[in-house]
PDB file with SEQRES, HELIX, SHEET and CRYST1 records, atoms N, CA, C and O in Angstrom:
SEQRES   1 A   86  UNK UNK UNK UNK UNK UNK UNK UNK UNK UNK UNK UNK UNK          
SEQRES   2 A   86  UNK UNK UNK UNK UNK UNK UNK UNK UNK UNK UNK UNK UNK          
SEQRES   3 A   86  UNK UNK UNK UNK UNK UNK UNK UNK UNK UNK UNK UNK UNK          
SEQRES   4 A   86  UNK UNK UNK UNK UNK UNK UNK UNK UNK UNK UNK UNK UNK          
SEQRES   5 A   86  UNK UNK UNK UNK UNK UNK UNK UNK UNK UNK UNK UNK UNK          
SEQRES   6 A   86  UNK UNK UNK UNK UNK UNK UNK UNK UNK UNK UNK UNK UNK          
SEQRES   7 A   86  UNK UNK UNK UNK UNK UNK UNK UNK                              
HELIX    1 AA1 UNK A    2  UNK A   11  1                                  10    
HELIX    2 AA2 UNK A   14  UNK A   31  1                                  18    
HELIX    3 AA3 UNK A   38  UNK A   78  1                                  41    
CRYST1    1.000    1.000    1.000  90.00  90.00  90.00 P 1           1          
ATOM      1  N   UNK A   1       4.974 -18.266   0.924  1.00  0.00           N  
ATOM      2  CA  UNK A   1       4.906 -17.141   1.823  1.00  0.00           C  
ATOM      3  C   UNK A   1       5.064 -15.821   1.059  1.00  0.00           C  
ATOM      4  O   UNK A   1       4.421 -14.780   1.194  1.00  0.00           O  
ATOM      5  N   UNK A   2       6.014 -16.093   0.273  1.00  0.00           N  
ATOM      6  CA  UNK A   2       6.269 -14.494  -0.686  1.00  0.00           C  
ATOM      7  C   UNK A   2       4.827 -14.135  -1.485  1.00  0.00           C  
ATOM      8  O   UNK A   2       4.501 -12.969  -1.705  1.00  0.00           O  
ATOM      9  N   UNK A   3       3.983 -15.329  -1.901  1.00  0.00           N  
ATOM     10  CA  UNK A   3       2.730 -15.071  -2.445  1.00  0.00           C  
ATOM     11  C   UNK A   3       2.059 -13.754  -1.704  1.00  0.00           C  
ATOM     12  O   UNK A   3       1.882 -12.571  -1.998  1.00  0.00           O  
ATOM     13  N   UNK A   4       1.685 -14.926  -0.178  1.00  0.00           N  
ATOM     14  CA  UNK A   4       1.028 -13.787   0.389  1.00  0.00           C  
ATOM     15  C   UNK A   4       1.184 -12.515   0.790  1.00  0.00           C  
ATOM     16  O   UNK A   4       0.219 -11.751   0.789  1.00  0.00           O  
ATOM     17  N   UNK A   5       2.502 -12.090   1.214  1.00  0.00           N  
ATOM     18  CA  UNK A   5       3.141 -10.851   1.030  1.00  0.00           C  
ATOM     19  C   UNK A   5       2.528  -9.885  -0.294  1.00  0.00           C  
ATOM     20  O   UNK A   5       2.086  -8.739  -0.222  1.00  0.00           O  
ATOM     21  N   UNK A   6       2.670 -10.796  -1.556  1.00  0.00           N  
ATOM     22  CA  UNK A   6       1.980  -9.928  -2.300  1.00  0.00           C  
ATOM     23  C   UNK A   6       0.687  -9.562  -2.790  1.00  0.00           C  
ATOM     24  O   UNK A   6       0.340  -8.884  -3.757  1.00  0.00           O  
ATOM     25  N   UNK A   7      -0.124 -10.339  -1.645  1.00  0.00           N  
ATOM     26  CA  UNK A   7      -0.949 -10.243  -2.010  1.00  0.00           C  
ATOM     27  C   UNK A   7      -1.687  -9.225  -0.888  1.00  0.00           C  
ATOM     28  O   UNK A   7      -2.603  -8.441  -1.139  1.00  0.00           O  
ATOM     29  N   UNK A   8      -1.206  -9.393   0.086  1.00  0.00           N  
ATOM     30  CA  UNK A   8      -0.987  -7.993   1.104  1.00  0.00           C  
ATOM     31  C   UNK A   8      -0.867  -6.932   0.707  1.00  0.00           C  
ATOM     32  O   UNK A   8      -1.706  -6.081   1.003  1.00  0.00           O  
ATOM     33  N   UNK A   9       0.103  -6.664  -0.012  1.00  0.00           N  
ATOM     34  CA  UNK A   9       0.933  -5.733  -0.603  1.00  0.00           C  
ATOM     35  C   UNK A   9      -0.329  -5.040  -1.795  1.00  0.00           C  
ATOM     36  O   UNK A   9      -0.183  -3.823  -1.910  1.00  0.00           O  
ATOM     37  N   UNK A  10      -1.354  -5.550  -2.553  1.00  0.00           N  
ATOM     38  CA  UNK A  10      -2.033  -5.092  -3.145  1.00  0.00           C  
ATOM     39  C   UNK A  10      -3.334  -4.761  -2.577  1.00  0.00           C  
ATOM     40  O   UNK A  10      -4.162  -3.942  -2.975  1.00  0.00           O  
ATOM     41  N   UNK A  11      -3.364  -5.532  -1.591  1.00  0.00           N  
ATOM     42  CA  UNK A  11      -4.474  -5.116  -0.816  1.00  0.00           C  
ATOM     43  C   UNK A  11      -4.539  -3.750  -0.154  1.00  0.00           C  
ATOM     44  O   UNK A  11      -5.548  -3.082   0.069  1.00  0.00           O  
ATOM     45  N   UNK A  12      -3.173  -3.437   0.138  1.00  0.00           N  
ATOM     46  CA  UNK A  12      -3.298  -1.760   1.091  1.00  0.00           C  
ATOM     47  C   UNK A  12      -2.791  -1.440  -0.083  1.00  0.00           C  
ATOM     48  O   UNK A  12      -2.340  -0.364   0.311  1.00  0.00           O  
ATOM     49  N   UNK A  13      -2.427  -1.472  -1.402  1.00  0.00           N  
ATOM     50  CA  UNK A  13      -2.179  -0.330  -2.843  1.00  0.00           C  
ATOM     51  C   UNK A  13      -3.958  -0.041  -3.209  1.00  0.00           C  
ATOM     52  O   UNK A  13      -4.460   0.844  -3.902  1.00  0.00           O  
ATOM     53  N   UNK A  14      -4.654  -1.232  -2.397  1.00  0.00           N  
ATOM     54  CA  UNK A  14      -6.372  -1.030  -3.274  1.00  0.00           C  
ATOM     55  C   UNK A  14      -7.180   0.034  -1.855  1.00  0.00           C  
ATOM     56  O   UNK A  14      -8.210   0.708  -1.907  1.00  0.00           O  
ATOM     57  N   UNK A  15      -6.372  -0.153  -0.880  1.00  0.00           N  
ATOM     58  CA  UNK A  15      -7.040   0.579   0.468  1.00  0.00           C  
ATOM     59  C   UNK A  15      -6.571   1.959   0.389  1.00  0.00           C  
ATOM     60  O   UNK A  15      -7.034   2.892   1.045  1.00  0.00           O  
ATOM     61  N   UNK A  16      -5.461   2.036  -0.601  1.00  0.00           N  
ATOM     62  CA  UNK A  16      -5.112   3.471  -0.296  1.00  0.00           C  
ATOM     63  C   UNK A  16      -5.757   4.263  -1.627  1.00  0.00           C  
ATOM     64  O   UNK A  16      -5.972   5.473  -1.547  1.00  0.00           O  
ATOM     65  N   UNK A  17      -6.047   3.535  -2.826  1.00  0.00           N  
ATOM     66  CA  UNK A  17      -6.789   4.150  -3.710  1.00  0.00           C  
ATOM     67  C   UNK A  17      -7.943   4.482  -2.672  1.00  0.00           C  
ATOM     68  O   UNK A  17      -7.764   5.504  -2.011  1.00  0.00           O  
ATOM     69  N   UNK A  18      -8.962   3.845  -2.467  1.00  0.00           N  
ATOM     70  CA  UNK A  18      -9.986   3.874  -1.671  1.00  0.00           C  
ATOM     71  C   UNK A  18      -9.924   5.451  -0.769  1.00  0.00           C  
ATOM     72  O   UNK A  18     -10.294   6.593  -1.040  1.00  0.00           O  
ATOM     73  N   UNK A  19      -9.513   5.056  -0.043  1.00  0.00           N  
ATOM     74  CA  UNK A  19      -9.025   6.949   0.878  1.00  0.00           C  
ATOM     75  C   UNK A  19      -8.219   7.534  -0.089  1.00  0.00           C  
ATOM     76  O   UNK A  19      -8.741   8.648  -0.131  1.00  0.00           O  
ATOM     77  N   UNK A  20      -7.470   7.561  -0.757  1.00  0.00           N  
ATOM     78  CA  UNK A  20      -7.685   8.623  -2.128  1.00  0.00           C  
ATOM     79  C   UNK A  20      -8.663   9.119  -2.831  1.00  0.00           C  
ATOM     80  O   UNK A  20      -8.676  10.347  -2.916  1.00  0.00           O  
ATOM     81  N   UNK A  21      -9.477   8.542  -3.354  1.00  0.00           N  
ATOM     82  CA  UNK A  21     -11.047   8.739  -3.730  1.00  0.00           C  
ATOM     83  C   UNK A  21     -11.763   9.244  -2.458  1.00  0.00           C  
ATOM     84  O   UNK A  21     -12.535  10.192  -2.603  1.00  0.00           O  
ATOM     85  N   UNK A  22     -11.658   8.917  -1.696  1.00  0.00           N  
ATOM     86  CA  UNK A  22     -12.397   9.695  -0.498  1.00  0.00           C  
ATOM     87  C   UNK A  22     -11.898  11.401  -0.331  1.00  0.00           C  
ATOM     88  O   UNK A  22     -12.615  12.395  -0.220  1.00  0.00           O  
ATOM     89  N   UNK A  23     -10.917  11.330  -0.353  1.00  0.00           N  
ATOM     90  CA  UNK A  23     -10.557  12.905   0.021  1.00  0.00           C  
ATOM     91  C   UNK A  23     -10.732  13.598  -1.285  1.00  0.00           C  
ATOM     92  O   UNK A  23     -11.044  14.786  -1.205  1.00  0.00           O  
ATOM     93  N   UNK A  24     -10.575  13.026  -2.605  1.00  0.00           N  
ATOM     94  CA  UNK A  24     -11.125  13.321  -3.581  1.00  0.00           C  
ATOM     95  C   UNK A  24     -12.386  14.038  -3.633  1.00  0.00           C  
ATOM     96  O   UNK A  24     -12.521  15.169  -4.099  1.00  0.00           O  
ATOM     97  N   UNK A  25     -13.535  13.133  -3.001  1.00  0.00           N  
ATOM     98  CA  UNK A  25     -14.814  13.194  -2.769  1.00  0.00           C  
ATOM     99  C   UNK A  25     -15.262  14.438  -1.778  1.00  0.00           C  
ATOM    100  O   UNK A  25     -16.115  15.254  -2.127  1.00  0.00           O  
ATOM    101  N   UNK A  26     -14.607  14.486  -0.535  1.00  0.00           N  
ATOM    102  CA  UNK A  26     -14.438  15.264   0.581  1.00  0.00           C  
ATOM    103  C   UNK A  26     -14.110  16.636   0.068  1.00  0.00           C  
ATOM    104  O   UNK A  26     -14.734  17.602   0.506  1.00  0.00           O  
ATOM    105  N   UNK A  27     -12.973  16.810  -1.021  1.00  0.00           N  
ATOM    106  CA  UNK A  27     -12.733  18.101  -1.281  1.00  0.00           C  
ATOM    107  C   UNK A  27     -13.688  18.571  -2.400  1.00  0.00           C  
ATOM    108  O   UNK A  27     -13.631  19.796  -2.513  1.00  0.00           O  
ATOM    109  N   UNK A  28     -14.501  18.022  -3.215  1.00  0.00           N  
ATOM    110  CA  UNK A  28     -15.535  18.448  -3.739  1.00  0.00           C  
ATOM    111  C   UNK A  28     -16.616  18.674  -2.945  1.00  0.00           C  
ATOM    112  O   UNK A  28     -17.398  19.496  -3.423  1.00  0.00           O  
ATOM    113  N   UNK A  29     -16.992  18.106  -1.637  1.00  0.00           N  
ATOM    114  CA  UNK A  29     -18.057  18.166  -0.698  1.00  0.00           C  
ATOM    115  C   UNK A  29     -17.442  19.759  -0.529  1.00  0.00           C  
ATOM    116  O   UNK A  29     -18.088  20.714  -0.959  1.00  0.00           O  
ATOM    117  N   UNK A  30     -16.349  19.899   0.030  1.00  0.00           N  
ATOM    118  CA  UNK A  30     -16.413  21.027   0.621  1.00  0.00           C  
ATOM    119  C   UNK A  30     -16.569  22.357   0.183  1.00  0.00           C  
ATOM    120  O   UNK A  30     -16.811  23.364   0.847  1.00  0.00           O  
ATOM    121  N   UNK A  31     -16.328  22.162  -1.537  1.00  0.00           N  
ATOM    122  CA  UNK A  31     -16.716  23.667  -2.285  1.00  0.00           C  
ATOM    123  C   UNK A  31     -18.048  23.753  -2.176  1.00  0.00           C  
ATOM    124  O   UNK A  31     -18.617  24.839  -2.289  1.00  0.00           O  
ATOM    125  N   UNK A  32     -18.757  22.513  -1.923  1.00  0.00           N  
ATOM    126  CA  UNK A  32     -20.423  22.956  -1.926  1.00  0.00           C  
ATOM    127  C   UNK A  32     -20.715  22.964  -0.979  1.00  0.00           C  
ATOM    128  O   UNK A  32     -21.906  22.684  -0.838  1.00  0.00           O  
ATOM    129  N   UNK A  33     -20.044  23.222   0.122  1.00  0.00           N  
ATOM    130  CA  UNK A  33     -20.813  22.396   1.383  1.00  0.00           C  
ATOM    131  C   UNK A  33     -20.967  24.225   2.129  1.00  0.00           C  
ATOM    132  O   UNK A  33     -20.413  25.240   1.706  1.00  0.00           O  
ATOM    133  N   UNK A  34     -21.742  24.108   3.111  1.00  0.00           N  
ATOM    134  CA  UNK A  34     -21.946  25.574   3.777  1.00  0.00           C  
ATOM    135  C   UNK A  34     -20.747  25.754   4.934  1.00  0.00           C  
ATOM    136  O   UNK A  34     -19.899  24.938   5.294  1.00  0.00           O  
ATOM    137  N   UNK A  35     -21.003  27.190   5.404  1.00  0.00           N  
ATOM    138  CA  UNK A  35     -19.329  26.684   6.300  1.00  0.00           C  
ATOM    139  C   UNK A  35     -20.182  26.125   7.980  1.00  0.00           C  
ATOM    140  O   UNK A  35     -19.445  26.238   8.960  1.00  0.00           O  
ATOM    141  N   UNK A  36     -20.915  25.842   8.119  1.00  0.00           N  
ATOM    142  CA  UNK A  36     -20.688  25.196   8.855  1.00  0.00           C  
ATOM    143  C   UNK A  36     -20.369  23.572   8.888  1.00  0.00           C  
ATOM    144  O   UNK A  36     -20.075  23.031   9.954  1.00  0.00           O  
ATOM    145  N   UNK A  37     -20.451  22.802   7.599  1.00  0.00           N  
ATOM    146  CA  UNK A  37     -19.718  21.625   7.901  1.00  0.00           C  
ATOM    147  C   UNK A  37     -18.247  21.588   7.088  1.00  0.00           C  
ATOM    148  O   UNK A  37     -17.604  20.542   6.990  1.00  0.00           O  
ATOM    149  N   UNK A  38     -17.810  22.829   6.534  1.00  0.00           N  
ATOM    150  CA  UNK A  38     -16.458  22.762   6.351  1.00  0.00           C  
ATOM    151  C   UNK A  38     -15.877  22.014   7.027  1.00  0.00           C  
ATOM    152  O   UNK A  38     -15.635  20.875   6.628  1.00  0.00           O  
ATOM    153  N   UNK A  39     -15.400  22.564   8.539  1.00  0.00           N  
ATOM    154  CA  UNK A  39     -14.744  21.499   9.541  1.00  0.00           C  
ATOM    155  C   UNK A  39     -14.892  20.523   9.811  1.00  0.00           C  
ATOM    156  O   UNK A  39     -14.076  19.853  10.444  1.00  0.00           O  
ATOM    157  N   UNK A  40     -16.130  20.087   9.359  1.00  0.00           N  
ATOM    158  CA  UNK A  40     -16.258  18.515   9.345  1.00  0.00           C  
ATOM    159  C   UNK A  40     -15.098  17.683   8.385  1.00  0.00           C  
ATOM    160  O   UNK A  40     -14.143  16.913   8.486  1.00  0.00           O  
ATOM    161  N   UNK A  41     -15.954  18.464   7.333  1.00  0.00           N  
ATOM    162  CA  UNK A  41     -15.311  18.023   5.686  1.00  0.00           C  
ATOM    163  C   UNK A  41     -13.812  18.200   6.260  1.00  0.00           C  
ATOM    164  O   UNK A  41     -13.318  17.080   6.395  1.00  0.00           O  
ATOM    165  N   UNK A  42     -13.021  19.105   6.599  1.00  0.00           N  
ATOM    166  CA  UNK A  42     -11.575  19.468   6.288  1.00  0.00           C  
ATOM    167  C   UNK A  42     -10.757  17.752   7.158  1.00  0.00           C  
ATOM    168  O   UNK A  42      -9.791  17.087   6.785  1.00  0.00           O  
ATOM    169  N   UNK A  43     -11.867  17.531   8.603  1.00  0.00           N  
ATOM    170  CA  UNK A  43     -11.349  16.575   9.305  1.00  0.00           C  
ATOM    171  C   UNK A  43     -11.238  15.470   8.669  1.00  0.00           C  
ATOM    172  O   UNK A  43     -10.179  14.852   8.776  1.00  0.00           O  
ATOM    173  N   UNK A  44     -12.116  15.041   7.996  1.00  0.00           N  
ATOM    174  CA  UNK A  44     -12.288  13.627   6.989  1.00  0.00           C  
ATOM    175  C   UNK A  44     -11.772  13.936   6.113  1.00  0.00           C  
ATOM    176  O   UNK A  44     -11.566  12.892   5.494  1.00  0.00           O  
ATOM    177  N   UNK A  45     -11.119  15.263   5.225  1.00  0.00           N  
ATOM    178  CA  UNK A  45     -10.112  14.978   4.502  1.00  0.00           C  
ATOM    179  C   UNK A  45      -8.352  14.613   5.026  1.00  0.00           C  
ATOM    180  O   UNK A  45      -7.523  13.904   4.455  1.00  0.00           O  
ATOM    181  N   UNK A  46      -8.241  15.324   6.176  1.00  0.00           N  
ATOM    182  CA  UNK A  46      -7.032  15.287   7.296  1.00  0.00           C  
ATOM    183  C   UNK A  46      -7.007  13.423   7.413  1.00  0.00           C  
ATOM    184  O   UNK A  46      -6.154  12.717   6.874  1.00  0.00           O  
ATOM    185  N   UNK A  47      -7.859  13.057   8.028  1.00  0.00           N  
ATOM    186  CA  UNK A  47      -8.124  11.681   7.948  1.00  0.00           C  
ATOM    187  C   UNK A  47      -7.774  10.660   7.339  1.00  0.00           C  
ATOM    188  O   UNK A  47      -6.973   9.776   7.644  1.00  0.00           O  
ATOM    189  N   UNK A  48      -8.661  10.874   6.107  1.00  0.00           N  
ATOM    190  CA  UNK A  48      -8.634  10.134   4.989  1.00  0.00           C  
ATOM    191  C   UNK A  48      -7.281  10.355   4.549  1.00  0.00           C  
ATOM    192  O   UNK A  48      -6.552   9.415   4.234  1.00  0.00           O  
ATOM    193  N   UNK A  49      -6.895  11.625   4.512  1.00  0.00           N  
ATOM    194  CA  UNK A  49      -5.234  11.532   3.761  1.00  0.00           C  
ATOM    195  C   UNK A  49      -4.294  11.062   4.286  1.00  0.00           C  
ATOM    196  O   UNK A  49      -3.527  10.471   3.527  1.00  0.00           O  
ATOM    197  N   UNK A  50      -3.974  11.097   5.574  1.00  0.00           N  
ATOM    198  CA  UNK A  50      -2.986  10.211   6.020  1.00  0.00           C  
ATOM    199  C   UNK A  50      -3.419   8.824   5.875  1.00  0.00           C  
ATOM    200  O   UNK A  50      -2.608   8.196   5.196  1.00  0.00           O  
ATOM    201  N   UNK A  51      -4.814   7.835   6.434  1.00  0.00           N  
ATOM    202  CA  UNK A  51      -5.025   6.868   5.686  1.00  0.00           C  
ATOM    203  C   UNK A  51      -4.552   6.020   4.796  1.00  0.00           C  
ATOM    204  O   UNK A  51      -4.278   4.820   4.783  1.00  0.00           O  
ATOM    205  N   UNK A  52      -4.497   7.380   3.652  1.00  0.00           N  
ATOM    206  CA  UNK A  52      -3.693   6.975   2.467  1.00  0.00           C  
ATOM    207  C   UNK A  52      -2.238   6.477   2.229  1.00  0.00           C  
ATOM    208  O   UNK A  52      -1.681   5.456   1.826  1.00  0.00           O  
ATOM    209  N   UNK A  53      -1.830   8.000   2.784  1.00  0.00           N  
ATOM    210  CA  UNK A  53      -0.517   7.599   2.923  1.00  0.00           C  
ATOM    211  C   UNK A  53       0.244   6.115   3.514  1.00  0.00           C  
ATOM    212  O   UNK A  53       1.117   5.393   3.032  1.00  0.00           O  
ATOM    213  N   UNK A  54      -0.397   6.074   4.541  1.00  0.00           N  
ATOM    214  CA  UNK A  54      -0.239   4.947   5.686  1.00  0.00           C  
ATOM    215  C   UNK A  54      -0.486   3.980   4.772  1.00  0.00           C  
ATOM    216  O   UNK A  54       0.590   3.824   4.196  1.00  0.00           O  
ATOM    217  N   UNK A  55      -1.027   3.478   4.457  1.00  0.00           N  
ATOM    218  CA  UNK A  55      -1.679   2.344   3.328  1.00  0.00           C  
ATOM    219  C   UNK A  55      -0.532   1.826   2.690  1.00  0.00           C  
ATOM    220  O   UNK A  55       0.095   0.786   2.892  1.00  0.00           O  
ATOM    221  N   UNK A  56      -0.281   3.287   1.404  1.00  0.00           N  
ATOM    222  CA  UNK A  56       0.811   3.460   0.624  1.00  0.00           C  
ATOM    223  C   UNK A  56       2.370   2.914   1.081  1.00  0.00           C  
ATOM    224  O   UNK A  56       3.108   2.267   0.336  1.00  0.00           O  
ATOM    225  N   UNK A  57       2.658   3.281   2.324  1.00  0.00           N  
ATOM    226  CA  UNK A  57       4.027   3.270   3.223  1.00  0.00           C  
ATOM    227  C   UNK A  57       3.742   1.956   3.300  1.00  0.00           C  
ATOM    228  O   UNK A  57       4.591   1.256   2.749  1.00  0.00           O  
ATOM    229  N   UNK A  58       2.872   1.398   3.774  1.00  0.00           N  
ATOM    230  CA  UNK A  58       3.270   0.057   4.295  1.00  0.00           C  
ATOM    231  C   UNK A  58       3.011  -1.097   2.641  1.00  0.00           C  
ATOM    232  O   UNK A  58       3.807  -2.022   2.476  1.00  0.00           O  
ATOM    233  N   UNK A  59       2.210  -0.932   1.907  1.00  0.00           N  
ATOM    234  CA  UNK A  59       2.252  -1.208   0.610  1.00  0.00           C  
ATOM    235  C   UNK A  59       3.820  -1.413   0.209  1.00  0.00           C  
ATOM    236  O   UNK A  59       4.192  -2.519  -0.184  1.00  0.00           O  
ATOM    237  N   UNK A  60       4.639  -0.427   0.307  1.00  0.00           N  
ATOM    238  CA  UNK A  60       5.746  -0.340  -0.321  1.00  0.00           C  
ATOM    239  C   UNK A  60       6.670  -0.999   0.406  1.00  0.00           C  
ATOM    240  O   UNK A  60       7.731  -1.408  -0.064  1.00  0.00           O  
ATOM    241  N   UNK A  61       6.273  -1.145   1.704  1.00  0.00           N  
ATOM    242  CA  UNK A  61       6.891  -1.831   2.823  1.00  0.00           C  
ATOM    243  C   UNK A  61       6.587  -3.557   2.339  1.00  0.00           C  
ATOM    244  O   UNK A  61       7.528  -4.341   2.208  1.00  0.00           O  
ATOM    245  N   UNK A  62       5.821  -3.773   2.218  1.00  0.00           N  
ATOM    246  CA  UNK A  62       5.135  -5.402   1.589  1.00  0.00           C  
ATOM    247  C   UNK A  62       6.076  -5.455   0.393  1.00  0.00           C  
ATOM    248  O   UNK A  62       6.842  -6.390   0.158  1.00  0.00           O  
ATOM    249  N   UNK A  63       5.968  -4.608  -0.169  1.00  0.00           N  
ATOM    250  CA  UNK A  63       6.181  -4.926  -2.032  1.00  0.00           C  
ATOM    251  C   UNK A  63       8.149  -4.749  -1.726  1.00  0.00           C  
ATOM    252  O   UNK A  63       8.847  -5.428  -2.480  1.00  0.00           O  
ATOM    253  N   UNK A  64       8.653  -4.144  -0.996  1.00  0.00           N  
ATOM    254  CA  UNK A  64       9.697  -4.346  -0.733  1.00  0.00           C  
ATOM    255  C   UNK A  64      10.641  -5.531   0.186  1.00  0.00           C  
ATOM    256  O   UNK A  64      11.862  -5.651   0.091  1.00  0.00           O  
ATOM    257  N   UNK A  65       9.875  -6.226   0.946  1.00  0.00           N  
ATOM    258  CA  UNK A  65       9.856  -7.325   1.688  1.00  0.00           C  
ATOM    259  C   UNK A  65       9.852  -8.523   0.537  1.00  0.00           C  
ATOM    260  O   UNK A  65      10.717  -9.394   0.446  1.00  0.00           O  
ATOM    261  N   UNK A  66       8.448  -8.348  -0.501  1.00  0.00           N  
ATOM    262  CA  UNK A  66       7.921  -9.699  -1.296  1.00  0.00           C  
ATOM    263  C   UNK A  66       9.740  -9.743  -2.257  1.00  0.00           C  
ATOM    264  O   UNK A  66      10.341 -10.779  -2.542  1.00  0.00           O  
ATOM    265  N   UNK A  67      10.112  -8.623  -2.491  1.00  0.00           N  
ATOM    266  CA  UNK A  67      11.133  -8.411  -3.510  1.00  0.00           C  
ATOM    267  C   UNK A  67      11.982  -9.111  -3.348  1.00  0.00           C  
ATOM    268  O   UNK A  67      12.413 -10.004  -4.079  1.00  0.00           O  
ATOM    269  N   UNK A  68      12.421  -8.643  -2.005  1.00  0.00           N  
ATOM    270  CA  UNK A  68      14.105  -9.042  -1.017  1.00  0.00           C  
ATOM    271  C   UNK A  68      13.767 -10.571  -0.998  1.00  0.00           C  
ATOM    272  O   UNK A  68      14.628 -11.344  -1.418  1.00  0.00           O  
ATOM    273  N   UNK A  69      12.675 -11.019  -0.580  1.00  0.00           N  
ATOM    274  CA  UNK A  69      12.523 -12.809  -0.687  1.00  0.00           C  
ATOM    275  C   UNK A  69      12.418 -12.989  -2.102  1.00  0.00           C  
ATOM    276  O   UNK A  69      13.509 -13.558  -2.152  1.00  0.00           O  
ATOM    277  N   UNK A  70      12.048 -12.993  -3.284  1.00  0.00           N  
ATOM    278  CA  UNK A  70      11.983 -13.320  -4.647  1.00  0.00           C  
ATOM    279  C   UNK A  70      13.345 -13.275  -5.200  1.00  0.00           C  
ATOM    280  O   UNK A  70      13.946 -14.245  -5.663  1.00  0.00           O  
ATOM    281  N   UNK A  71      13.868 -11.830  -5.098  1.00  0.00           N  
ATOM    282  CA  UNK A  71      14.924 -12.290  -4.946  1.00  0.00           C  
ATOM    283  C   UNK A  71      16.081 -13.512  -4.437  1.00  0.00           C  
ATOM    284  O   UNK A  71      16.740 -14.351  -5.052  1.00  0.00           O  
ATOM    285  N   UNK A  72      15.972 -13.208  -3.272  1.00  0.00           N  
ATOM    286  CA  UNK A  72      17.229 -14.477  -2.802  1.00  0.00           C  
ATOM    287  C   UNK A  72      16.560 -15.697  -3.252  1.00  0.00           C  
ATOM    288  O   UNK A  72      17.398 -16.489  -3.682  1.00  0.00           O  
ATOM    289  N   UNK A  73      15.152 -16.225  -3.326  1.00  0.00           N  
ATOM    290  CA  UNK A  73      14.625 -17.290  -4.311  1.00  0.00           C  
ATOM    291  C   UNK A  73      15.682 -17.639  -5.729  1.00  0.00           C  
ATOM    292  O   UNK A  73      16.431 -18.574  -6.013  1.00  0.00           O  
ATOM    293  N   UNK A  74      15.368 -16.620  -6.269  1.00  0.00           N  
ATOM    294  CA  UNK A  74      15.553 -16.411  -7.651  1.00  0.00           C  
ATOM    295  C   UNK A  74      17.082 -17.050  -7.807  1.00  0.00           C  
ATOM    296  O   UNK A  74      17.416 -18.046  -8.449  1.00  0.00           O  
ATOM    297  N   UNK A  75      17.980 -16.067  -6.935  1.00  0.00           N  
ATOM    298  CA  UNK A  75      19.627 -16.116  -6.877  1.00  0.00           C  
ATOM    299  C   UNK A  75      19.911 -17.390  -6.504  1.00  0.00           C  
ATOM    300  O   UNK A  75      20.696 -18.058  -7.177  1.00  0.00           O  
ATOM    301  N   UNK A  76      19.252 -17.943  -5.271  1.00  0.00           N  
ATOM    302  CA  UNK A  76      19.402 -19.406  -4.960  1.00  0.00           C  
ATOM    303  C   UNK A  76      19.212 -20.589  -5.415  1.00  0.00           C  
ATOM    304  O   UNK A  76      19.898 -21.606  -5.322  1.00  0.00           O  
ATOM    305  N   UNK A  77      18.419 -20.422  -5.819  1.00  0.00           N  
ATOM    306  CA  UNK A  77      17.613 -21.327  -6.894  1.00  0.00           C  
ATOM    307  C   UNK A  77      18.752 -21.354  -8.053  1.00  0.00           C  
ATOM    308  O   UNK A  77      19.085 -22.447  -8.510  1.00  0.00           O  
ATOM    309  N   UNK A  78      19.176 -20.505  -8.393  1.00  0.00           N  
ATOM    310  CA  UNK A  78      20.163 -20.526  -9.502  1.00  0.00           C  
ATOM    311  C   UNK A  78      21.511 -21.439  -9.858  1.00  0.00           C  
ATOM    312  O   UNK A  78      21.947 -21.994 -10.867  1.00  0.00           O  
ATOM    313  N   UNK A  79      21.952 -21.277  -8.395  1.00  0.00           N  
ATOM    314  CA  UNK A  79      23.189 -21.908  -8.112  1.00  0.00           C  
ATOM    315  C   UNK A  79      23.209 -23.427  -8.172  1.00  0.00           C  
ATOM    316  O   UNK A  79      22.440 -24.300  -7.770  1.00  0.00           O  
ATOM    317  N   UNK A  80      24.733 -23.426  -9.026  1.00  0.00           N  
ATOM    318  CA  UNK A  80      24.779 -24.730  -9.451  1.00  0.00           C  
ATOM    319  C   UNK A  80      24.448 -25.844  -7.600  1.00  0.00           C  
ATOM    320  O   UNK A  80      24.551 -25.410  -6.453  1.00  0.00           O  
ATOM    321  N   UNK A  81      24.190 -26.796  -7.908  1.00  0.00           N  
ATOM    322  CA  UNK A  81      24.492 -27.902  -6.972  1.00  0.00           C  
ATOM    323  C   UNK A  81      26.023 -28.640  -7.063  1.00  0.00           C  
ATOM    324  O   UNK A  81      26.740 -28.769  -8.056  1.00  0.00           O  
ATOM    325  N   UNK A  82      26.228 -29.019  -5.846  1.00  0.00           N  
ATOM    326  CA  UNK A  82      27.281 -29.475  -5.528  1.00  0.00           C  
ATOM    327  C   UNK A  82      27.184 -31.210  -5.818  1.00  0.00           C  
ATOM    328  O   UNK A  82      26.876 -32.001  -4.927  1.00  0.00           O  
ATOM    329  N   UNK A  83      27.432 -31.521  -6.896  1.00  0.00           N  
ATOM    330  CA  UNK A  83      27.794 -33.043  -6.833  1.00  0.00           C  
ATOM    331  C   UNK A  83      28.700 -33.496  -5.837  1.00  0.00           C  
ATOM    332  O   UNK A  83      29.735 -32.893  -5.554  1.00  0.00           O  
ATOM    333  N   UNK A  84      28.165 -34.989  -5.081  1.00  0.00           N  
ATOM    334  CA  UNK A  84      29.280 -35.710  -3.499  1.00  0.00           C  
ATOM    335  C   UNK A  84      29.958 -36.104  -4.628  1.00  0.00           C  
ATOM    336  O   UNK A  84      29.537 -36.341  -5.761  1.00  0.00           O  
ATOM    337  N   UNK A  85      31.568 -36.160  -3.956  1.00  0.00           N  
ATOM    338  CA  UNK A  85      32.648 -36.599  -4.645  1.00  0.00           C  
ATOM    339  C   UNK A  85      32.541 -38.040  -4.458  1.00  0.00           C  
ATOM    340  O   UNK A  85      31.986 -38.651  -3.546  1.00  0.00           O  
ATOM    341  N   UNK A  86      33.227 -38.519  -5.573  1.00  0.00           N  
ATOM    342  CA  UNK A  86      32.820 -39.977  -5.524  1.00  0.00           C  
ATOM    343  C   UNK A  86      34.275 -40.915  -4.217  1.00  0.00           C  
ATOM    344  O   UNK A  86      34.205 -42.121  -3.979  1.00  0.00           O  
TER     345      UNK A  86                                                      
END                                                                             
């Protein structure tokens, strides 16, 4: 289960590059662009940037979840076993 968590977890770190590069893209549209689709452009950068963010937040939200379980894995896994008394 912790797998897939991380593999979640890279999937919205690759969705938020994605709308990063977009508003990237968007704010170069808009130095060339005429003003009447400025407001277009400004909306799809508004857009796209929270997108990102959102992506990012919950990314960190995954990658902090996959942790807290790897963890207690890790710690548990560690501990001696209890031999039954004879």
């Amino acid at each position: 289960m912790a797998y897939l968590i991380f593999i979640i977890a890279w999937a919205l770190l690759g969705a938020s590059l994605w709308f990063g590069s977009r508003v990237q893209s968007a704010c170069v549209a808009y130095y060339w662009a005429a003003g009447q689709y400025r407001d277009a452009i400004m909306d799809a950068v508004r857009n796209d940037g929270r997108a990102q963010l959102a992506n990012l937040r919950y990314a960190l939200v995954a990658l902090g979840v996959w942790l807290v379980i790897y963890l207690f894995w890790w710690i548990f896994r560690m501990l001696p076993k209890e031999e039954p008394s004879k």
